[in-house]
VOTIPA-442412 format. One record per residue (C-alpha): x, y, z; residue number from 0; residue in one letter. Coordinates in pm, whole numbers, plus 32768, in hexadecimal, padded with zeros to 4 digits. Each point is the difference from the previous one (the first is absolute). Example, Ala and Ser with C-alpha at 12.3 -4.5 7.8 and 13.67 -1.06 7.14 Angstrom:
<sites>
<u: 84CE | v: 7E3E | w: 830C | num: 0 | residu: A> .
<u: 8089 | v: 8158 | w: 7FBE | num: 1 | residu: S> .
</sites>
This chain:
<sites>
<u: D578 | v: E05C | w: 4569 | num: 0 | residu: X> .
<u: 8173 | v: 80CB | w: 7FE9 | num: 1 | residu: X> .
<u: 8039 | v: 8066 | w: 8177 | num: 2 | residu: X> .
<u: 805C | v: 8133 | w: 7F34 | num: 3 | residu: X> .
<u: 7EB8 | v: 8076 | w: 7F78 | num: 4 | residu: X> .
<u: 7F65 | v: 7F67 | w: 814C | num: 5 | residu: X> .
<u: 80E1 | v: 80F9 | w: 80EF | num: 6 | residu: X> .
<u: 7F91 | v: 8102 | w: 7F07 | num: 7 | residu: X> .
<u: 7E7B | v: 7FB6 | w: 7FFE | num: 8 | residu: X> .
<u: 8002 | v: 7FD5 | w: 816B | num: 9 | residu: X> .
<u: 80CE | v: 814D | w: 8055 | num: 10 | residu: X> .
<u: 8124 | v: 7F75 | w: 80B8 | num: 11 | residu: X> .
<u: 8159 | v: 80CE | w: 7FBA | num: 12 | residu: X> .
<u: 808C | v: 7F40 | w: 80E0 | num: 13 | residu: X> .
<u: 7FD2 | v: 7EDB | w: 7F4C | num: 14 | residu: X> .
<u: 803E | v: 80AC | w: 7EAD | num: 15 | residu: X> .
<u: 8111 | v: 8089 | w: 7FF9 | num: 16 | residu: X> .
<u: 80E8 | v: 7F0C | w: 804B | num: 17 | residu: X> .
<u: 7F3C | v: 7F24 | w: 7EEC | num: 18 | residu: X> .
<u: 804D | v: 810E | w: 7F1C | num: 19 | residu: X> .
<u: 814A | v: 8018 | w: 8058 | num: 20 | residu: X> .
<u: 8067 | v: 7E81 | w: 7F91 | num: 21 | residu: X> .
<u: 7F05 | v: 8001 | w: 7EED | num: 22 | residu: X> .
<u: 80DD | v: 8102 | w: 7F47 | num: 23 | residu: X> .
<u: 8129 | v: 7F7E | w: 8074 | num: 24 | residu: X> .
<u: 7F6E | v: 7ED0 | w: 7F46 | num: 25 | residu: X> .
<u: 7F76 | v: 8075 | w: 7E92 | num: 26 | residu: X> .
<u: 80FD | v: 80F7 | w: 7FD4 | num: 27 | residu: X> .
<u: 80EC | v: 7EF2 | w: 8037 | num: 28 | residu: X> .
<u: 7F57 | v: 7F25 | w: 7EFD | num: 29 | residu: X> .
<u: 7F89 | v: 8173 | w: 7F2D | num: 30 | residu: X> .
<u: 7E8F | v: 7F7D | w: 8037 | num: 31 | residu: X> .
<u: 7F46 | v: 8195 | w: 7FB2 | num: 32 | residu: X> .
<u: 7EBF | v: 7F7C | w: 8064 | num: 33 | residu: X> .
<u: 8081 | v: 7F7D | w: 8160 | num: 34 | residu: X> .
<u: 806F | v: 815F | w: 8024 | num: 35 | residu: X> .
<u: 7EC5 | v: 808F | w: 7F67 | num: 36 | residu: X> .
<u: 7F23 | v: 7F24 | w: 810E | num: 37 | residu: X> .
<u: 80C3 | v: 8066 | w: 80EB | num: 38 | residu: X> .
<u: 7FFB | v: 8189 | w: 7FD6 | num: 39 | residu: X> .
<u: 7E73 | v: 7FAC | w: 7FBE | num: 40 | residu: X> .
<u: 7FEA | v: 7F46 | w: 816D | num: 41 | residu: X> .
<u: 80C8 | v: 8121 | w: 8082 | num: 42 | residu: X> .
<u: 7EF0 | v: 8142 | w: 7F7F | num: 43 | residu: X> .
<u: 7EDB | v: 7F15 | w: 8066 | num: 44 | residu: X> .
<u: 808A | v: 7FD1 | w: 8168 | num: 45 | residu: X> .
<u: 8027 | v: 8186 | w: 8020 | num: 46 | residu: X> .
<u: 7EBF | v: 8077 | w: 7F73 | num: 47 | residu: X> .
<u: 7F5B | v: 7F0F | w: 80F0 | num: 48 | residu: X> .
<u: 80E7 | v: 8088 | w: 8144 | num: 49 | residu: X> .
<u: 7FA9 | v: 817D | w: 7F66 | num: 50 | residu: X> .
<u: 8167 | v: 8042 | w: 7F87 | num: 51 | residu: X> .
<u: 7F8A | v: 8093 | w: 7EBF | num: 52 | residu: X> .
<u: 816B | v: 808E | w: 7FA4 | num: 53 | residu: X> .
<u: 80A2 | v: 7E92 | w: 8030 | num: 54 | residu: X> .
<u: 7EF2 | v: 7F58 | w: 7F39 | num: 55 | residu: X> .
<u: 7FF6 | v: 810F | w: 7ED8 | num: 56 | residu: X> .
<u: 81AD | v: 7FD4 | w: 7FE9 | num: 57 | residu: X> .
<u: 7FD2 | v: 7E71 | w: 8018 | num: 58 | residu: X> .
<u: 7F11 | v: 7FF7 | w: 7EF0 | num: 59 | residu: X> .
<u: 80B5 | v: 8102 | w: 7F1C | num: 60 | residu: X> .
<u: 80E8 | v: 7F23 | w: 8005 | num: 61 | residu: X> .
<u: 7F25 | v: 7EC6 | w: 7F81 | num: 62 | residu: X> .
<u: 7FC1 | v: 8108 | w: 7ED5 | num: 63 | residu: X> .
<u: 817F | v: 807A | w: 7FB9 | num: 64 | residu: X> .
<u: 80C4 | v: 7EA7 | w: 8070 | num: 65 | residu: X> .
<u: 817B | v: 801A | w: 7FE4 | num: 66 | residu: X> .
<u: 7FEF | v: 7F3B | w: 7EB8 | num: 67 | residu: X> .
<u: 7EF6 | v: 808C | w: 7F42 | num: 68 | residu: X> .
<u: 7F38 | v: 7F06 | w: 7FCE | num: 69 | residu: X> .
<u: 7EB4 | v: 7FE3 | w: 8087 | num: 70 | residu: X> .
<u: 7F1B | v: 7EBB | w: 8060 | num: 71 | residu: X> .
<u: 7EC1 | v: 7FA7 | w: 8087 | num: 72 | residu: X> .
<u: 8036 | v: 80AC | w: 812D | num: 73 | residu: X> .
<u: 7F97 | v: 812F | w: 7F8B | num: 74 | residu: X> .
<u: 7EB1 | v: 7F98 | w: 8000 | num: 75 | residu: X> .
<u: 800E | v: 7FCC | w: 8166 | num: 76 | residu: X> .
<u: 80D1 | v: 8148 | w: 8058 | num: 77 | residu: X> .
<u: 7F59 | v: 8114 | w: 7F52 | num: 78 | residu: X> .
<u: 7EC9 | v: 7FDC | w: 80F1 | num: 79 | residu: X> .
<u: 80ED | v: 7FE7 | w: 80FB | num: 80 | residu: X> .
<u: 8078 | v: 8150 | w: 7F58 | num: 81 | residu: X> .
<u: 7ED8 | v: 80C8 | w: 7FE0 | num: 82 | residu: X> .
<u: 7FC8 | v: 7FC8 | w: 8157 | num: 83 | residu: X> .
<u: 812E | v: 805C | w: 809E | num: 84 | residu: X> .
<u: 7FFA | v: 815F | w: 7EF2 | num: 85 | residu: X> .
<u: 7ECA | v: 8074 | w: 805A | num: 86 | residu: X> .
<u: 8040 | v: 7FD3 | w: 8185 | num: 87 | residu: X> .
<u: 812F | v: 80A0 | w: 7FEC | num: 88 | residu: X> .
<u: 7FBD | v: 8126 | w: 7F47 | num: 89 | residu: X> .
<u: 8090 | v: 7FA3 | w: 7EA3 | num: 90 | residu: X> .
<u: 7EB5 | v: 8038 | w: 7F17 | num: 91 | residu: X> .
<u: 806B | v: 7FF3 | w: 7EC7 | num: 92 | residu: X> .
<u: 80C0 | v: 7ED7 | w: 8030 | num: 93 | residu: X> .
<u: 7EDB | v: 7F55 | w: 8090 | num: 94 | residu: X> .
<u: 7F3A | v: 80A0 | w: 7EBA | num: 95 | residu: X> .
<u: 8109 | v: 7F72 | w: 7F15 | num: 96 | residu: X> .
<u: 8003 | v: 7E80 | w: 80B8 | num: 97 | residu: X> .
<u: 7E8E | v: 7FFA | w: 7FD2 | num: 98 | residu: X> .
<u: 800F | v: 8026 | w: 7E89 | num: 99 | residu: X> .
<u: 8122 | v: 7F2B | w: 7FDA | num: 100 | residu: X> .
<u: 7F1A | v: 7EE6 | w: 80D8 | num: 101 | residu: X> .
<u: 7EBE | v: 8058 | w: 7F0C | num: 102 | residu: X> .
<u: 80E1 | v: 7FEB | w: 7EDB | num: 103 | residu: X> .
<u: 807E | v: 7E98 | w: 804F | num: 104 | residu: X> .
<u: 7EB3 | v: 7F61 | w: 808E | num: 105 | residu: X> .
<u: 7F3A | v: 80A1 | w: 7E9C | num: 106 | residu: X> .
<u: 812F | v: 7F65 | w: 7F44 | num: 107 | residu: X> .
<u: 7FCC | v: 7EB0 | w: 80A2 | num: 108 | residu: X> .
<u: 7E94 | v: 800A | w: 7FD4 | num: 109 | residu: X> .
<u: 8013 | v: 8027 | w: 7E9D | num: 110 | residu: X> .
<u: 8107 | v: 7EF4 | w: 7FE7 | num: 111 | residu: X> .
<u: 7EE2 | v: 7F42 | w: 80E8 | num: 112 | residu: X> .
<u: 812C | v: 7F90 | w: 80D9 | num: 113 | residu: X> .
<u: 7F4B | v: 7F06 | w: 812F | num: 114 | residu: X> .
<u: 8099 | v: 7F99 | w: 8132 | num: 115 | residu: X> .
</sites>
């Protein structure tokens, strides 16, 4: 398991944020957009599980508009992380529009009859 995601699941910013700190150091280093994507994912689940609804909802925006343009799987993980952190905070429509964007992609992959 990445100590990362661990910290993240288990709620320790303690532990987290120096973890995210050398992570990013890291895969910008090497340009590695899903190591940065993970990380800003690890980041909004942490703070939506501490009740920090405004931290989470920037961290994953940012899974969702990364530096680069270029998105990867880690949207799938980050727009729950999303509509949680939106509708806690106050920001409704952007919870609204995360939801359909979600639907949208796990219809898509139905149809394509994607399997894990």
């Amino acid at each position: 398991m990445d100590p990362l995601i661990l910290a993240a699941w288990r709620g320790r910013e303690f532990e987290l944020s120096p973890l995210v700190e050398a992570t990013l150091k890291d895969v910008v280093a090497r340009g590695e957009g899903s190591g940065v994507s993970t990380t800003q994912w690890a980041t909004a689940l942490l703070y939506n599980g501490l009740g920090q609804y405004e931290s989470a909802r920037a961290a994953a925006l940012q899974v969702l508009e990364p530096a680069d343009g270029r998105l990867d799987a880690t949207i799938n993980w980050a727009l729950p992380e999303l509509i949680e952190a939106a509708v806690r905070s106050g920001h409704a429509e952007l919870a609204r529009d995360a939801l359909k964007r979600l639907s949208e992609m796990t219809r898509r992959r139905h149809r394509l009859g994607a399997r894990d």
